[in-house]
VOZANU-604384 format. One line per 8 residues: number of its first residue (from 0); their letters; for each residue x, y, z of N, C-alpha, C, O. Coordinates in nm, 2 decimals. Each point is the difference from the previous one (the first is absolute). Layout:
N
NUM = a = X:Y:Z:X:Y:Z:X:Y:Z:X:Y:Z  ... $
This chain:
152
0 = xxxxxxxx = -0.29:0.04:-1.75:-0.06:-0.04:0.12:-0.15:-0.01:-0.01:-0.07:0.10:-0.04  0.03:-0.20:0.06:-0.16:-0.04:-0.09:-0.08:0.01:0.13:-0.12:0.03:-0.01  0.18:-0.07:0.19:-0.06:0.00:0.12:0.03:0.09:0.08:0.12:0.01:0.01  -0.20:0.07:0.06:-0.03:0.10:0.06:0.11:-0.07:0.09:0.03:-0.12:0.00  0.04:0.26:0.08:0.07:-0.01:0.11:-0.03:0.08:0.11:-0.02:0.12:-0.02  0.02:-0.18:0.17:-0.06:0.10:0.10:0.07:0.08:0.02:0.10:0.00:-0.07  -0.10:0.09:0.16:0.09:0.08:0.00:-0.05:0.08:0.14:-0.11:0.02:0.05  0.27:0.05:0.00:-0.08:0.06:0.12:0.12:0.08:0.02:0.12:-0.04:-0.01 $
8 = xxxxxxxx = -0.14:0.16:0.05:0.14:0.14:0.05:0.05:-0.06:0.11:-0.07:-0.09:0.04  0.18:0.12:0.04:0.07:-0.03:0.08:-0.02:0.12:0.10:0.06:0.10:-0.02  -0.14:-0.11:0.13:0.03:0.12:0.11:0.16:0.00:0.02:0.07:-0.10:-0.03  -0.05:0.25:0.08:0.20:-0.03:0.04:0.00:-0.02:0.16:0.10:-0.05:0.05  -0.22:0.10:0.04:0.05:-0.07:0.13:-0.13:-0.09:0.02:-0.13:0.01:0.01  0.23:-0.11:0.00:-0.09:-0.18:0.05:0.08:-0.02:0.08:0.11:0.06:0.02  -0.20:-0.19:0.04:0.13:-0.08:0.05:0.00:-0.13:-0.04:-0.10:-0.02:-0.08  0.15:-0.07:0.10:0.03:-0.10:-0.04:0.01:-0.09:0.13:0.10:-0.02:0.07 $
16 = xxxxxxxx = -0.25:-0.05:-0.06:-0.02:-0.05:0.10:0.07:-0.18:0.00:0.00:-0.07:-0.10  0.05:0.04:0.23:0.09:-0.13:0.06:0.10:0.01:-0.15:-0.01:-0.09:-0.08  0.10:0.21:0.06:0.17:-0.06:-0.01:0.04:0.18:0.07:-0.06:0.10:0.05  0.20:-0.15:-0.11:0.10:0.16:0.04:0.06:0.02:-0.14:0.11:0.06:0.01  -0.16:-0.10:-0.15:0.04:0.01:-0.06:-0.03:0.16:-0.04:-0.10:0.00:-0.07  0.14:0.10:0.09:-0.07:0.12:-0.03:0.15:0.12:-0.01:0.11:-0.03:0.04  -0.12:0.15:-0.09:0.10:0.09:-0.07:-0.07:0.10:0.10:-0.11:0.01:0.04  0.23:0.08:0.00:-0.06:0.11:0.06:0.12:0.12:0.00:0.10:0.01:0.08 $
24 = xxxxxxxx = -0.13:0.06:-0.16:0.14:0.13:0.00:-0.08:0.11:0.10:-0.12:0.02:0.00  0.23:0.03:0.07:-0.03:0.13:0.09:-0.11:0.08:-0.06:-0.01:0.02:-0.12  -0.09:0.04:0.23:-0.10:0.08:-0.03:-0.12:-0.10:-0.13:-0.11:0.03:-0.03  0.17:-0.11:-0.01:-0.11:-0.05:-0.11:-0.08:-0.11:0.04:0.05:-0.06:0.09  -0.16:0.02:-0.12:-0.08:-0.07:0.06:0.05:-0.17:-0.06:0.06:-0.01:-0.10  -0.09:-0.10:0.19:0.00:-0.14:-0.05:-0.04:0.00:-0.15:-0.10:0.07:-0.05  0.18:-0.17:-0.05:-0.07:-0.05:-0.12:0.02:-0.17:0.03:0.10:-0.07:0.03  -0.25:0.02:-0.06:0.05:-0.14:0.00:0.10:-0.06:-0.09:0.00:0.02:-0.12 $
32 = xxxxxxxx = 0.08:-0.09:0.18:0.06:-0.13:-0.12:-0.07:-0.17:0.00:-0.03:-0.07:0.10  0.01:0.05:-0.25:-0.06:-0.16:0.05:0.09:-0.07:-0.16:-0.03:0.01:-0.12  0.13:-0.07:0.17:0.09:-0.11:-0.06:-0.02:-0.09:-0.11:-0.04:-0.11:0.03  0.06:0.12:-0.13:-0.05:-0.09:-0.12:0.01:-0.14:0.02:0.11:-0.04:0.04  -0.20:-0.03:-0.05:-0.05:-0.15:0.10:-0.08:-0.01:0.10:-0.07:-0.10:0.01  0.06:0.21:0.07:-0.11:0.02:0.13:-0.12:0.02:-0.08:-0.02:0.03:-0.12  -0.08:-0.05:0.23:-0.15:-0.03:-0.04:-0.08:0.11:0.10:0.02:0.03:0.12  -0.12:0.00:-0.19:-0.10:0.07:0.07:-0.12:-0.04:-0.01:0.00:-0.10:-0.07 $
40 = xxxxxxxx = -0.16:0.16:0.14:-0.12:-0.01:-0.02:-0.04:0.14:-0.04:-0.12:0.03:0.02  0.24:0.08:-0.08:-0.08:0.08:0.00:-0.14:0.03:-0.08:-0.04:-0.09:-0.09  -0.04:0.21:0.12:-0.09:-0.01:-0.06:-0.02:0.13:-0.17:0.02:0.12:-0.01  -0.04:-0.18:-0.04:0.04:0.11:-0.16:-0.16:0.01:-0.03:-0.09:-0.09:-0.02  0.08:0.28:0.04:-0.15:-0.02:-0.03:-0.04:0.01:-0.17:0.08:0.07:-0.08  -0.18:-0.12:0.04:0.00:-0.03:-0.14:-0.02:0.12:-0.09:-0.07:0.09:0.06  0.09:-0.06:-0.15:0.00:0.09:-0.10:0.00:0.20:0.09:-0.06:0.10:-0.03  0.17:-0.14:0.13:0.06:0.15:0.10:0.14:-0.01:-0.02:0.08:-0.05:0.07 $
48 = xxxxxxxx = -0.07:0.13:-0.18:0.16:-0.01:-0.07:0.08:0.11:0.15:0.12:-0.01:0.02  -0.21:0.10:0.06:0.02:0.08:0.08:-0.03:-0.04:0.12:-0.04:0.10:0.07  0.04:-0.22:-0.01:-0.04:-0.04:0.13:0.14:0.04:0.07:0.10:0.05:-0.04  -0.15:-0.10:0.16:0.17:0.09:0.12:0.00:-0.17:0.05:-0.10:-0.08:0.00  0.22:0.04:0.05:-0.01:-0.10:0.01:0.10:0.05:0.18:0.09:0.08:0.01  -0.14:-0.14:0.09:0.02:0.11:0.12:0.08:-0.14:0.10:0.05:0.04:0.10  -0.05:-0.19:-0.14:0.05:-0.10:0.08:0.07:-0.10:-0.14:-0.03:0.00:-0.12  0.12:-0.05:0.19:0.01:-0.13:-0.08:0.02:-0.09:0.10:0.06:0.05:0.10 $
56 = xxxxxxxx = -0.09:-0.18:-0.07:0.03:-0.13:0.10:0.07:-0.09:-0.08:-0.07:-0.06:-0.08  0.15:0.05:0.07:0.08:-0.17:0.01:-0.01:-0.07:0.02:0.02:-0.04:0.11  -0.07:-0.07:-0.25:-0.07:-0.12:0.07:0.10:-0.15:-0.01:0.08:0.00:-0.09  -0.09:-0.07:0.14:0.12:-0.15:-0.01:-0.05:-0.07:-0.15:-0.11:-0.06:-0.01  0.20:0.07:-0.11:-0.05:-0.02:-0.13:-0.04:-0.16:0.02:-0.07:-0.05:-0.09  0.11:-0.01:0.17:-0.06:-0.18:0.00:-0.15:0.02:0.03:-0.07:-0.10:-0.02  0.00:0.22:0.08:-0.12:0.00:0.06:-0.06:0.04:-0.14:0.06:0.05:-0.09  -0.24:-0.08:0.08:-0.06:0.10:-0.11:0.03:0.10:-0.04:-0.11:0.06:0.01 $
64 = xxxxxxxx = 0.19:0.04:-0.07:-0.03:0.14:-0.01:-0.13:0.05:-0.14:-0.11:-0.04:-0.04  0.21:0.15:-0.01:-0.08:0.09:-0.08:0.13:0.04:-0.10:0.00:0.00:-0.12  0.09:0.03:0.19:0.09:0.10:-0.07:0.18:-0.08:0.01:0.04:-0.05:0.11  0.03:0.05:-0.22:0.16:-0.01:0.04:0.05:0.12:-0.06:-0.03:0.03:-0.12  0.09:0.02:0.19:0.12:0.09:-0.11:0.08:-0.06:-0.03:0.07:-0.08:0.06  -0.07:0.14:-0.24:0.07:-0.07:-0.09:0.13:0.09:-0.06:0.08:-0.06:-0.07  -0.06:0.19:0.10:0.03:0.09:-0.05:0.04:0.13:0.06:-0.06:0.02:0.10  0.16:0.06:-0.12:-0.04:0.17:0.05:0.15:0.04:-0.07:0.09:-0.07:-0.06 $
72 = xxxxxxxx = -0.13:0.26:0.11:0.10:0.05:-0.06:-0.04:0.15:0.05:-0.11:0.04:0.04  0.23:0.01:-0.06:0.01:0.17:0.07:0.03:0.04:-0.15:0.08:-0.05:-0.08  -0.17:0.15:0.05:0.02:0.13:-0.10:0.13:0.07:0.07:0.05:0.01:0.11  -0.02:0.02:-0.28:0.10:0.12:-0.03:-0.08:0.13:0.01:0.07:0.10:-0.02  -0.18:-0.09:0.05:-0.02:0.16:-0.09:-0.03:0.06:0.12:-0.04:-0.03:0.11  0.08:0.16:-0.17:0.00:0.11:0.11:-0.06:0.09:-0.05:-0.01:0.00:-0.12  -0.04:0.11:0.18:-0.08:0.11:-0.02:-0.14:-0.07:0.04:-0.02:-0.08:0.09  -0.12:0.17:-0.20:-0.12:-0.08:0.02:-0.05:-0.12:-0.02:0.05:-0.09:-0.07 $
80 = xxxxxxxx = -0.15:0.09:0.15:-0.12:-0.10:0.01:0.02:-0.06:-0.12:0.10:0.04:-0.05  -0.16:-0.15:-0.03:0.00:-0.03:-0.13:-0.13:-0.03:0.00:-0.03:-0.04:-0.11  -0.07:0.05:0.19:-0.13:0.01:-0.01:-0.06:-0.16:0.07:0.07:-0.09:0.03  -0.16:0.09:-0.02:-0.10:-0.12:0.03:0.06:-0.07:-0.16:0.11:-0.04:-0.03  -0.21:0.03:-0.05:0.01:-0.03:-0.16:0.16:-0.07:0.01:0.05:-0.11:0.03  0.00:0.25:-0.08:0.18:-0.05:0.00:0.08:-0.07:0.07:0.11:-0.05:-0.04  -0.17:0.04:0.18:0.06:-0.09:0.11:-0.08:-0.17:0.00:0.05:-0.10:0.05  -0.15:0.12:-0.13:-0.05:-0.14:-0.04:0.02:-0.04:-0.13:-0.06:-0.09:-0.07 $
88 = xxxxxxxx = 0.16:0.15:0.03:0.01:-0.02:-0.11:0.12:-0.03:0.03:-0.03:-0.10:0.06  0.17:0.10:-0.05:0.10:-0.01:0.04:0.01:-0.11:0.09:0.10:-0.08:-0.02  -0.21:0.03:0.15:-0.02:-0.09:0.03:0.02:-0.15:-0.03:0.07:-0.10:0.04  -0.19:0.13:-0.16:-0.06:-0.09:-0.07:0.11:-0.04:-0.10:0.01:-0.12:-0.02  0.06:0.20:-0.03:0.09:-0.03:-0.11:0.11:-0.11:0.06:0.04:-0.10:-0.06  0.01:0.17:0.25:0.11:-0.07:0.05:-0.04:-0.13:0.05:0.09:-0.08:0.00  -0.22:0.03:0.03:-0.08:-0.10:0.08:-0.04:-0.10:-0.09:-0.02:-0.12:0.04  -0.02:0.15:-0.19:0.00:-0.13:-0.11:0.09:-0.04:-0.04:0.01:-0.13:-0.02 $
96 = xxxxxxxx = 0.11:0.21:0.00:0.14:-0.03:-0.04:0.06:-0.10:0.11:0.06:-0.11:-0.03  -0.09:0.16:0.16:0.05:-0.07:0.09:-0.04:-0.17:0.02:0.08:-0.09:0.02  -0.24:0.08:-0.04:-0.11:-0.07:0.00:0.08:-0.14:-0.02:0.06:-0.06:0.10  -0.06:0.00:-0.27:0.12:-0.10:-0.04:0.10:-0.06:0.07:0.03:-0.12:0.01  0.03:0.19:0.03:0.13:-0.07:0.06:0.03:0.00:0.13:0.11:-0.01:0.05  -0.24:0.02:0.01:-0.03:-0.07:0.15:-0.10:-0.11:-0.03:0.05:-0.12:-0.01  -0.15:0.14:-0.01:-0.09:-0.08:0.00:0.01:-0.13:-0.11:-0.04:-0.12:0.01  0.11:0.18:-0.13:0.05:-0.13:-0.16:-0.08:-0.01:-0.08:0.02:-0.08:-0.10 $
104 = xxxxxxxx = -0.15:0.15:0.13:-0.10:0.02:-0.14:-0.01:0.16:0.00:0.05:0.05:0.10  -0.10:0.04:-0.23:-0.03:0.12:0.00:-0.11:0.01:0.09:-0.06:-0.10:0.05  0.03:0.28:-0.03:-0.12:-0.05:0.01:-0.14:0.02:-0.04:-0.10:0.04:0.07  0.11:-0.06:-0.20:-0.10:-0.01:-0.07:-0.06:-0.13:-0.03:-0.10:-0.03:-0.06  0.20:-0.07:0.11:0.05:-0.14:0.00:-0.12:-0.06:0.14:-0.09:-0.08:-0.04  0.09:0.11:0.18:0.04:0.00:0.07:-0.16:0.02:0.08:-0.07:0.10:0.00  0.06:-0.21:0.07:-0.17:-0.01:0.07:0.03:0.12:0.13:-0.11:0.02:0.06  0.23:0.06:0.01:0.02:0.08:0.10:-0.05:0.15:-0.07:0.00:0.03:-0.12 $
112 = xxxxxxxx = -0.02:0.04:0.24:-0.01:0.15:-0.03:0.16:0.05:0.06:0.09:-0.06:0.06  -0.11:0.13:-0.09:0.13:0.14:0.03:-0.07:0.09:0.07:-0.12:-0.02:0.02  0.18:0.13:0.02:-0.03:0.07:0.06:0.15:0.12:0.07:0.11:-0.06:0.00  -0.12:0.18:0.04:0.09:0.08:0.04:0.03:0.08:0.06:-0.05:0.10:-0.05  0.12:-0.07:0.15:-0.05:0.13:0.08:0.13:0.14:-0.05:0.11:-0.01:-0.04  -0.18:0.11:0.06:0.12:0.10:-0.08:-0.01:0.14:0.09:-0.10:0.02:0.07  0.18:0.06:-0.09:-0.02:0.11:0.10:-0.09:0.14:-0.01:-0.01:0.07:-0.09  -0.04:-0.07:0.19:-0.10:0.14:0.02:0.07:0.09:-0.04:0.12:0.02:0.01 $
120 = xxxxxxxx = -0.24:0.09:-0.07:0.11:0.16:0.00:0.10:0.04:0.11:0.12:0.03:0.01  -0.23:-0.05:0.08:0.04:0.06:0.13:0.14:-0.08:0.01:0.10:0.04:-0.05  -0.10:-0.18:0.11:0.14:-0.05:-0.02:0.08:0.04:-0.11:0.12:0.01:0.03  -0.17:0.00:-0.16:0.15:0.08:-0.02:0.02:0.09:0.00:0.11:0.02:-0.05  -0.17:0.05:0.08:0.05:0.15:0.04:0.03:0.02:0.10:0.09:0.08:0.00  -0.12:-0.12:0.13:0.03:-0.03:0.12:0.16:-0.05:0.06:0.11:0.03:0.05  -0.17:-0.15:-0.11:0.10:-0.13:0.08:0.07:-0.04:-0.13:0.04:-0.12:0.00  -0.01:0.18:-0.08:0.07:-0.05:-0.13:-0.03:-0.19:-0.02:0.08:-0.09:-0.03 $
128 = xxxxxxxx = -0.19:0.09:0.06:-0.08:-0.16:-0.04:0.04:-0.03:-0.14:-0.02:0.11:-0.06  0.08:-0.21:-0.03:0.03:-0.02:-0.11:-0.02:-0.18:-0.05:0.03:-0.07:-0.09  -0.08:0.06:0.18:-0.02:-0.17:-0.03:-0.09:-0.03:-0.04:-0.10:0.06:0.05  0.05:-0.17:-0.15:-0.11:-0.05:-0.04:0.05:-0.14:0.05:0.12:-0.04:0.00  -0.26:-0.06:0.05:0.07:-0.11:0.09:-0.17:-0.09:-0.10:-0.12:0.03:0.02  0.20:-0.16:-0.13:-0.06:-0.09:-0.03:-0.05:-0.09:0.04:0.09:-0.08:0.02  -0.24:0.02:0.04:-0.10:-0.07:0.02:-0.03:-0.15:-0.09:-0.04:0.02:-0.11  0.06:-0.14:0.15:-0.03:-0.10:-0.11:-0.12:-0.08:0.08:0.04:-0.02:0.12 $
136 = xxxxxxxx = -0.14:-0.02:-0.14:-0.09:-0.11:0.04:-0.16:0.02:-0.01:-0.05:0.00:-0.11  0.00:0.00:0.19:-0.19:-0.01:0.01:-0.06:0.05:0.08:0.01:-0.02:0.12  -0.11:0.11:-0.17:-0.08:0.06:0.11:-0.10:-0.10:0.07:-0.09:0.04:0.07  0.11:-0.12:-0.09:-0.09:-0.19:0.08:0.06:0.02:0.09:-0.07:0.04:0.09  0.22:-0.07:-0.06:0.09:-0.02:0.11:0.01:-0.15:0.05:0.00:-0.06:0.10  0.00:0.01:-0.25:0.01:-0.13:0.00:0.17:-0.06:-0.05:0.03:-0.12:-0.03  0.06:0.22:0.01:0.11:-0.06:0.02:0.11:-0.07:0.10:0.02:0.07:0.10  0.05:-0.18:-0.10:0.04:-0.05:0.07:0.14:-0.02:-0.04:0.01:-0.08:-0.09 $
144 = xxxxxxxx = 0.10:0.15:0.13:0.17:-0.01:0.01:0.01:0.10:-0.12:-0.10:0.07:-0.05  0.23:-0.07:0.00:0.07:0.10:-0.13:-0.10:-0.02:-0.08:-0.07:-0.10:-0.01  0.08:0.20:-0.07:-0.05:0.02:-0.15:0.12:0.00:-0.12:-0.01:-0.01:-0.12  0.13:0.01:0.20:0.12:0.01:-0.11:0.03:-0.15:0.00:0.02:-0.09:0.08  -0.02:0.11:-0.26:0.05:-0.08:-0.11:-0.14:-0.14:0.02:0.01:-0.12:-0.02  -0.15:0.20:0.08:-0.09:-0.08:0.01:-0.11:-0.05:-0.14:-0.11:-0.06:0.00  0.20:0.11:-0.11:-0.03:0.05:-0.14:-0.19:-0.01:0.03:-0.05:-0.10:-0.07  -0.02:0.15:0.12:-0.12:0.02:-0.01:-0.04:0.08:-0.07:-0.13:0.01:0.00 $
C-alpha cells in the first residue's frame, strides 16, 4: 500500500441520521449500519487514526458525495482490544483486499482513496462492536452514482 489511508474509530453510540437502519440489543446502546452501495459525506479527519466519528448521514449516491461503502465485516475475535495499531491493521488488510472487486482496479491502480471505520475500545468492550465498515471515494465530494465496477 504505497497511499496513505484515512482513517477514523467508530463511536458505539451514534445515530444514524434520516434512515432506521440501526441494531439495538436490550440495555445496549444503538450501532449504526450503513449498506455496501450507500453513500455518505462523512467527514475522515486526516492523519487521526483515533478520531470518534459520533454521526453518519446518508446521502442519495446520484447526488455529489464523498464516500460509498464498498465493504464490511464482523470479527471473530473475542477477548481483548487488539489495539488502535492492530485494529488498523486488520482493517487495512480486509479493505484492500476488498478494494478490487468492487471498484475492478487495485488500489494501487486506482485515482480513489479508501478509507474505514472500525470499533472503539469502548465499543468493544461495551457493546461487543466488531465491525470494520469499508469507505471508497474522495474527500472532494465530487463523486457522482456507484463506484462499483467503476474500474477507476
Amino acid at each position: 500500500m504505497n497511499r496513505p489511508l484515512l482513517t477514523a474509530a467508530l463511536v458505539a453510540a451514534v445515530t444514524l441520521s434520516g434512515c432506521s437502519a440501526m441494531q439495538e440489543e436490550a440495555g445496549k446502546a444503538l450501532l449504526p449500519q450503513i449498506a455496501i452501495g450507500e453513500c455518505t459525506n462523512l467527514e475522515f479527519p486526516e492523519q487521526d487514526a483515533t478520531a470518534e466519528v459520533a454521526d453518519i448521514t446518508k446521502v442519495d449516491c446520484g447526488e455529489a458525495h464523498k464516500w460509498e461503502t464498498f465493504a464490511d465485516k464482523r470479527l471473530d475475535l473475542d477477548g481483548e482490544y487488539p489495539g488502535d495499531e492492530g485494529m488498523a491493521a486488520i482493517a487495512e488488510e480486509f479493505c484492500y483486499a476488498e478494494f478490487e472487486p468492487f471498484v475492478g482496479v487495485s488500489y494501487d491502480d486506482s485515482v480513489l482513496d479508501m478509507t474505514y471505520l472500525t470499533p472503539t475500545p469502548d465499543g468493544w468492550a461495551q457493546l461487543r462492536d466488531r465491525t470494520i465498515t469499508c469507505f471508497v471515494g474522495s474527500e472532494a465530494g465530487d463523486i457522482t452514482g456507484t463506484l462499483k465496477g467503476s474500474n477507476r
